[in-house]
PLY file of the C-alpha trace (Angstrom):
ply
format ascii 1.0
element vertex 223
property float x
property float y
property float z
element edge 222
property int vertex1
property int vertex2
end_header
-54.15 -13.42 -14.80
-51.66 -15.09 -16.93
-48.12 -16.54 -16.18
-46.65 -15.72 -18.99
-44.48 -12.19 -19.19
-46.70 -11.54 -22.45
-49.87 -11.76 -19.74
-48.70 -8.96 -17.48
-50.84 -5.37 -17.79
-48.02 -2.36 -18.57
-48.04 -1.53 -14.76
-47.50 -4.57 -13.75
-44.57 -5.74 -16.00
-40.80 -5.67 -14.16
-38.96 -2.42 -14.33
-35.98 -0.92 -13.28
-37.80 0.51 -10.17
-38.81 -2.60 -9.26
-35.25 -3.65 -8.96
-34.41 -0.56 -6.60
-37.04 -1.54 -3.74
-35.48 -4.51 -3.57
-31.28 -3.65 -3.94
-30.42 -4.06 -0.97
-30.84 -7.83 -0.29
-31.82 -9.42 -3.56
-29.97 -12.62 -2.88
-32.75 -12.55 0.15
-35.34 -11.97 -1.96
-34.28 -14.67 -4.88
-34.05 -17.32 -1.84
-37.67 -17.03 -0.59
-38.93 -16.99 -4.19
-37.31 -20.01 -4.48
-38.51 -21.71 -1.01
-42.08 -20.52 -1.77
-41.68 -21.82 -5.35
-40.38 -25.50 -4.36
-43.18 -25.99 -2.12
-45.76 -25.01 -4.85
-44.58 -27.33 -7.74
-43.78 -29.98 -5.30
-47.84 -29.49 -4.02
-49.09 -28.70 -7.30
-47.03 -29.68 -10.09
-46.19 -27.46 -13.25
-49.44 -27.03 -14.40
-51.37 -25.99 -11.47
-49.16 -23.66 -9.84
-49.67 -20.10 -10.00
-47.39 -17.06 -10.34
-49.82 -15.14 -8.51
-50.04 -17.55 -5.31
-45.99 -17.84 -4.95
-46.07 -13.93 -5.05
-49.15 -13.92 -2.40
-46.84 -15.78 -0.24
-43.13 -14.60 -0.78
-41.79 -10.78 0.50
-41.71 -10.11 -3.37
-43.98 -8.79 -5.98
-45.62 -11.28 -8.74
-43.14 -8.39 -11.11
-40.17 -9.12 -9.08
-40.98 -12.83 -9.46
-40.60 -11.79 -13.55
-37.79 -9.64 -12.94
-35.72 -12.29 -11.37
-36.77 -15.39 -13.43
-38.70 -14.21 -16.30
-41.72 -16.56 -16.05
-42.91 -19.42 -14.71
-41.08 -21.99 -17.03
-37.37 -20.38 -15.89
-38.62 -20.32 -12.42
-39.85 -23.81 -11.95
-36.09 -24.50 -14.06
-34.41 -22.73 -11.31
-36.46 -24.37 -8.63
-35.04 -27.91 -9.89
-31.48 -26.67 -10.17
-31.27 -25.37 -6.97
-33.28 -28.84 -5.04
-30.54 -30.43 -7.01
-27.62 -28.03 -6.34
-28.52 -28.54 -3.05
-28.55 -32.88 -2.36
-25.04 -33.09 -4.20
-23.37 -29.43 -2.41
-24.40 -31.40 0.75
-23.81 -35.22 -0.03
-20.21 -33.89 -1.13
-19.67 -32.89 2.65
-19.83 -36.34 3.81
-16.23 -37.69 4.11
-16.13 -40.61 2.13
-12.67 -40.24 0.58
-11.15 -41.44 3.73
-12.73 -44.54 5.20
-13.35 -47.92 4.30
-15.14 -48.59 1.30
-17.88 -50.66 2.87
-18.23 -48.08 5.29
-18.23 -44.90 2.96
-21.07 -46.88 1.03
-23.12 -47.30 3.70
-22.78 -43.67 5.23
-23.69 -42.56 1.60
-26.78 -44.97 1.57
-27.61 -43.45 5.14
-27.04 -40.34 3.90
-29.78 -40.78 0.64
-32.10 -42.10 2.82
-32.30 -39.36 5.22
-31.92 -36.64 2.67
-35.14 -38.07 1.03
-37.15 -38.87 3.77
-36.70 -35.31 5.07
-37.19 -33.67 1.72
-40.59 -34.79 0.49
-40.62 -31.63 -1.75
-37.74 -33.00 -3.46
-39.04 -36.43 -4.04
-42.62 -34.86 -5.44
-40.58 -32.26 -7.72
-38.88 -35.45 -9.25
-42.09 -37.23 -9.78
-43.53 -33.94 -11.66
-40.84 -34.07 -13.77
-41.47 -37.56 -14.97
-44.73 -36.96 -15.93
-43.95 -34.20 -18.13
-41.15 -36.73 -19.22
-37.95 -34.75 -17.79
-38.49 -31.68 -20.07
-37.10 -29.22 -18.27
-34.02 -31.43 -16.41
-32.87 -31.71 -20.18
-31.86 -28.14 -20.02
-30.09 -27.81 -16.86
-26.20 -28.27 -16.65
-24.91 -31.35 -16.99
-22.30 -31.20 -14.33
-24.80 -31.06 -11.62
-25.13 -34.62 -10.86
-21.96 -36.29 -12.11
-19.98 -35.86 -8.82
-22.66 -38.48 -7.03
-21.66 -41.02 -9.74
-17.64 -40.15 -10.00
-18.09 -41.01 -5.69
-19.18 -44.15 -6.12
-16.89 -44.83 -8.70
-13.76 -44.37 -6.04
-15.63 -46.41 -3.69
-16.42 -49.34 -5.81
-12.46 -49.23 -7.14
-11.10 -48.86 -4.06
-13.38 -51.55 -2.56
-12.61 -53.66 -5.63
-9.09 -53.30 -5.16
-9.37 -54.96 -1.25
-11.46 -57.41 -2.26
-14.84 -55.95 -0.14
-16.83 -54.88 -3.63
-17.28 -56.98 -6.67
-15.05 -56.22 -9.62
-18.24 -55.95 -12.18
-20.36 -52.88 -9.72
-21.34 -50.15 -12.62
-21.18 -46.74 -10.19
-24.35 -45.43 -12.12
-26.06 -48.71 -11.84
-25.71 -48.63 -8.11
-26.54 -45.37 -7.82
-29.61 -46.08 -9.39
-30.52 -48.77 -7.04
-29.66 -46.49 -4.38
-32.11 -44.02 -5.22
-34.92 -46.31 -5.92
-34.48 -47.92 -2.50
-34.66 -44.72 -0.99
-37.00 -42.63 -3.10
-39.92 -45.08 -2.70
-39.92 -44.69 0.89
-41.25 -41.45 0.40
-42.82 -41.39 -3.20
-45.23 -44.30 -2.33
-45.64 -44.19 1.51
-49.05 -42.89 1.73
-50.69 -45.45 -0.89
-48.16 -48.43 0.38
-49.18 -47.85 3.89
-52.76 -47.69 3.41
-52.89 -50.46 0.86
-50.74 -53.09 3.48
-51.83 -50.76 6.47
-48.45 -50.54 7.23
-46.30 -47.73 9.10
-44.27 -45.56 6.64
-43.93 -42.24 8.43
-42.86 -42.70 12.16
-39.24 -42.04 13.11
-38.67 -45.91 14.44
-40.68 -47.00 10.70
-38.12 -44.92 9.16
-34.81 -46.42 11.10
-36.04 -49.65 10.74
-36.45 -49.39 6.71
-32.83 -47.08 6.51
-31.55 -50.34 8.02
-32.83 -52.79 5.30
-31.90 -50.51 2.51
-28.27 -49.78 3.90
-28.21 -53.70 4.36
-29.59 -54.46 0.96
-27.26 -52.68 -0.88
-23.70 -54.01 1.09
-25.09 -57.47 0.38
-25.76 -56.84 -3.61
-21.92 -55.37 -3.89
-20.61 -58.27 -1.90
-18.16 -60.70 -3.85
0 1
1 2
2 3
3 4
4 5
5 6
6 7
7 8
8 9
9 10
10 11
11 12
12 13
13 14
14 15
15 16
16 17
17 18
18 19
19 20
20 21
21 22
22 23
23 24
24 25
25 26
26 27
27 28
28 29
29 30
30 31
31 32
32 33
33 34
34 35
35 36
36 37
37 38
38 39
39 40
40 41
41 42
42 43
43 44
44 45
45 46
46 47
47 48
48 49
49 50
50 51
51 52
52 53
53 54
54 55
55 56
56 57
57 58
58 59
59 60
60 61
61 62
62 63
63 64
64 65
65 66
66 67
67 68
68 69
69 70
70 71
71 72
72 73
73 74
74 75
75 76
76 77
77 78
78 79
79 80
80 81
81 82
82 83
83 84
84 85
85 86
86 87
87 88
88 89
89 90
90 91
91 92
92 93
93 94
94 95
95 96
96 97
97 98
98 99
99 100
100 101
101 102
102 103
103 104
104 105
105 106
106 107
107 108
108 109
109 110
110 111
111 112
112 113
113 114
114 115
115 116
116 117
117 118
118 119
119 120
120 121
121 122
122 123
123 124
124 125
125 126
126 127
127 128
128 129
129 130
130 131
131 132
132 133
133 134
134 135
135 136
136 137
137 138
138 139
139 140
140 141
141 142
142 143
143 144
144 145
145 146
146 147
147 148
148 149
149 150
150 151
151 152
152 153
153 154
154 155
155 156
156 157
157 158
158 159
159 160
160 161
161 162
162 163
163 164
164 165
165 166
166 167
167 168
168 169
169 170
170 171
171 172
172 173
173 174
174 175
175 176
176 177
177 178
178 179
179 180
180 181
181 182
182 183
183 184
184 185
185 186
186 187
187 188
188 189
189 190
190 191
191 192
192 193
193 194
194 195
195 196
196 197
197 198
198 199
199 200
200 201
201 202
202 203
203 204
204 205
205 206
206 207
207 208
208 209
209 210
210 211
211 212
212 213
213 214
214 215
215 216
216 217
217 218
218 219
219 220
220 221
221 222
């Protein structure tokens, strides 16, 4: 059966009854869309996941699913907002503002590193975007990620101001940096480990790297 809207039989197209069933705790229902969607793109990409298997496995209908989101486009949209939403809502809970700018630097590297190495889902949503060349990130808000950038921004100033961060640091420059360190750990683990027959997946692997990245970075802003 199609995911398109257009694809739906009559009976099987959202309606106001629909809606009713599920009144009651529709924030509930959105939530485990969403969790069952994230987990599908992130296994399958865009193109092979299927309405019909995110319904199979959520407590909603495949015409709730349409209801809700409309399709499969707005929901895989909705699936990258919210994975997004959800790094900065919690990255912006890490008190930064009020320690030492060396130190807030390397809490937020910590931070990026753990976030992605406990996320995979995340990191595999990001590479499905990037082969369909960031088509749908285009049309999400633009204020979603600008926080992480104006936060490194204070740190490098004030770190520039007591003479602990070079003068030149561009925030979105080290931000990018940041993210490669720490999104390769994931993103290329299973081919890096079995190419080099290394460890990339044990807790003490995963210290040990989070130590070289945090490391890497505080000696690359260094005056």
């Amino acid at each position: 059966m199609s995911d398109n809207l257009e694809g739906l039989a009559a009976d099987d197209k959202p309606s106001p009854g629909d809606a009713s069933k599920r009144l009651n705790d529709p924030d509930a229902t959105k939530a485990d869309i969403l969790a069952v969607a994230t987990h599908e793109f992130a296994e399958k990409g865009f193109s092979g996941a299927r309405i019909d298997e995110i319904a199979e496995r959520t407590n909603a209908s495949k015409r709730m699913i349409y209801y809700y989101y409309g399709g499969k486009e707005p929901l895989y949209q909705a699936v990258l907002e919210a994975c997004y939403r959800r790094i900065r809502s919690v990255e912006e809970k890490v008190d930064l503002e009020h320690k030492p700018p060396l130190q807030a630097l390397a809490e937020l590297v910590e931070f990026t590193f753990d976030h992605h190495n406990q996320n995979e889902d995340f990191i595999r949503l990001v590479m499905v975007e990037n082969i369909h060349y960031g088509r749908s990130i285009a049309k999400l808000p633009n204020d979603i990620n600008r926080p992480a950038i104006d936060r490194l921004r204070d740190i490098c100033k004030r770190g520039a101001k007591e003479g602990v961060i070079r003068a030149d640091i561009d925030p979105l420059d080290l931000h990018m940096s940041i993210s490669a360190l720490c999104f390769f750990n994931v993103s290329n683990r299973y081919t890096f480990s079995t190419i080099f027959e290394v460890d990339m997946v044990s807790p003490k692997a995963a210290a040990r790297r989070r130590k070289q990245v945090t490391e890497m970075v505080l000696k690359y802003v260094a005056p």
